[in-house]
Residue, then its C-alpha position, 0 to 999 in steps of 0.5 A: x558519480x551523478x551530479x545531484x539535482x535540487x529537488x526544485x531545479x528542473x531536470x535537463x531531460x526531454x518530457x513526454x508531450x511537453x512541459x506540462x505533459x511532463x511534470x504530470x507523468x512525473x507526478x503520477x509516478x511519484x504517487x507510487x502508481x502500483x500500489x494506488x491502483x492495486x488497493x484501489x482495484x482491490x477495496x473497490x472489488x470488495x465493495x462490489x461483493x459486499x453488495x454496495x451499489x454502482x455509487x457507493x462503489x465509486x464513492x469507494x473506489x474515490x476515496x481509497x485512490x485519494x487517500x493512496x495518492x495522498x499517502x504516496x505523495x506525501x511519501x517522496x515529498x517528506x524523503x526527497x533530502x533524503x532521497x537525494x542523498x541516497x542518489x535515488x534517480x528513480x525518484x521524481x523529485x530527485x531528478x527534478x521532473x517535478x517541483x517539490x511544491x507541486x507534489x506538496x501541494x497535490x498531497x494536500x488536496x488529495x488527502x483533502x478530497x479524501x476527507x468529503x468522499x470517505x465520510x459519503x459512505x457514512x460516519x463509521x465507514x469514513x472514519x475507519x477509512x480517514x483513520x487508516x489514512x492518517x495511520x498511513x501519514x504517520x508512517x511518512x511523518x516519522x513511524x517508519x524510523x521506530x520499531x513500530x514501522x509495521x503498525x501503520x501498515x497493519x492499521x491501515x489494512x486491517x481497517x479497509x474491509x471496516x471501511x467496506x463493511x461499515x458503508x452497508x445497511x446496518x453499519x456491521x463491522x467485518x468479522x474478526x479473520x477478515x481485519x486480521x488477514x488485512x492487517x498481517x498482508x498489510x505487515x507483510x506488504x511493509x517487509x518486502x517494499x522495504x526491501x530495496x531499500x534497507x541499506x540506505x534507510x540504515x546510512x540515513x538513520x532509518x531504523x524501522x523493524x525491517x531495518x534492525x531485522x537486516x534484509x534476510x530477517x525480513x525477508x524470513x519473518x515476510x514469509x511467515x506473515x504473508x502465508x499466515x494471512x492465507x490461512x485466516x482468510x481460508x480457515x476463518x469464515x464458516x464452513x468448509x474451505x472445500x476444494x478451491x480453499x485448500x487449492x488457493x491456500x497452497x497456491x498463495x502460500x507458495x506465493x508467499x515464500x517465493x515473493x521473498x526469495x532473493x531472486x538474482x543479484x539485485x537487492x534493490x528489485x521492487x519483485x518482492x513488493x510487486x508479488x506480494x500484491x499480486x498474492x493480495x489480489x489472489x487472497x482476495x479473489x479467492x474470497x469472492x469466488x468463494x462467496x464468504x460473506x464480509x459481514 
């Protein structure tokens, strides 16, 4: 059996270009880099096809990476007990690269920072996006072990195109379909990145709803809300889906019962939650070379 390792105790293993080099790829890998950078490139990309400028993109892009670096962070700093217990040695705090304190303190002034950059695209945009934030800390902070786990992530999906929208000349809120199809990816987002991970929730008393659902009632409601969002995006803006809609909509609904298969014997495969953002990014090129206006 590993030894565990104190969440403040150095681990006894080499770092990539020094101390310093070290703890600071630990902590980059305890912000959760796949999916910060996946949002962050995604919202940016819609920013850019709102019509937002070169500033208010990058305003976009620093706000939503603070705010996912805030979330990530606070993520494995509130379950490092129960990481530790769980023998995740995948985990940064768990094998000690990185110091608790460290991460506590990097969370504190990402979600900071957060605050400043959100509010620059104006008070509407800023706080649909400080409000997805805080949707998301509270998920950290207890959510998740209620049977309303997925409002957070439905909330804090759902209002990042708000986020986009509310930034432009007039301040418009995004059509109807389009917060719906962010919610229901962001539901679906939630299912399979607990996948892994549903065994261990259950020994630490995590009961959220892909919990009490058991890993292949997740997996079956995953593949009914990630095809869904597909639809709304394809059938909810005006006009005719034409040729690239209904393409893209058979391609993405595909996508959507494949990210949810048991592919192998590893329950604990991240494949699921990797493919449903890679179905995210499909979704939302689909809607830019479709050209369908966001407000």
């Amino acid at each position: 059996m590993q030894s565990k390792a104190t969440p403040d105790t150095p681990a006894a293993t080499p770092t990539i270009g020094g101390a310093d080099g070290g703890i600071a790829l630990a902590l980059l890998r305890a912000a959760h880099p796949a999916p910060t950078v996946a949002v962050t490139a995604l919202i940016t990309a819609l920013a850019a096809a709102s019509g937002r400028d070169p500033r208010g993109c990058l305003l976009v892009a620093l706000a939503v990476l603070t705010g996912q670096l805030s979330v990530g962070w606070s993520n494995d700093r509130i379950d490092v007990e129960r990481d530790t217990a769980a023998h995740r040695r995948d985990k940064p705090l768990v094998t000690g690269a990185v110091p608790t304190r460290t991460v506590a303190v990097a969370a504190g002034c990402a979600v900071i920072l957060c605050v400043p950059l959100s509010l620059a695209s104006g008070l509407l945009a800023g706080a649909a996006h400080l409000i997805g934030v805080a949707a998301a800390w509270c998920y950290n902070l207890g959510v998740k072990r209620t049977l309303l786990s997925w409002l957070p992530y439905a909330v804090a999906f759902g209002l990042l195109p708000a986020f986009v929208t509310l930034g432009l000349p007039g301040h418009p809120w995004p059509p109807v379909w389009l917060v719906s199809a962010g919610a229901l990816l962001g539901v679906g987002a939630h299912l399979t990145n607990v996948l892994p991970d549903i065994d261990a929730d259950l020994a630490a008393g995590v009961r959220g709803l892909p919990q009490r659902l058991g890993r292949r009632g997740a997996r079956a409601l995953a593949a009914l809300v990630l095809p869904a969002a597909s639809v709304v995006l394809v059938l909810g803006p005006a006009g005719a889906p034409g040729v690239t809609g209904w393409a893209g909509l058979g391609m993405t609904a595909a996508l959507g019962i494949a990210t949810v298969l048991p592919l192998g014997s590893d329950p604990a495969s991240r494949a699921p939650f990797l493919a449903t953002m890679g179905l995210v990014g499909i979704d939302v090129a689909l809607l830019l070379l479709r050209g369908t206006t966001l407000a």
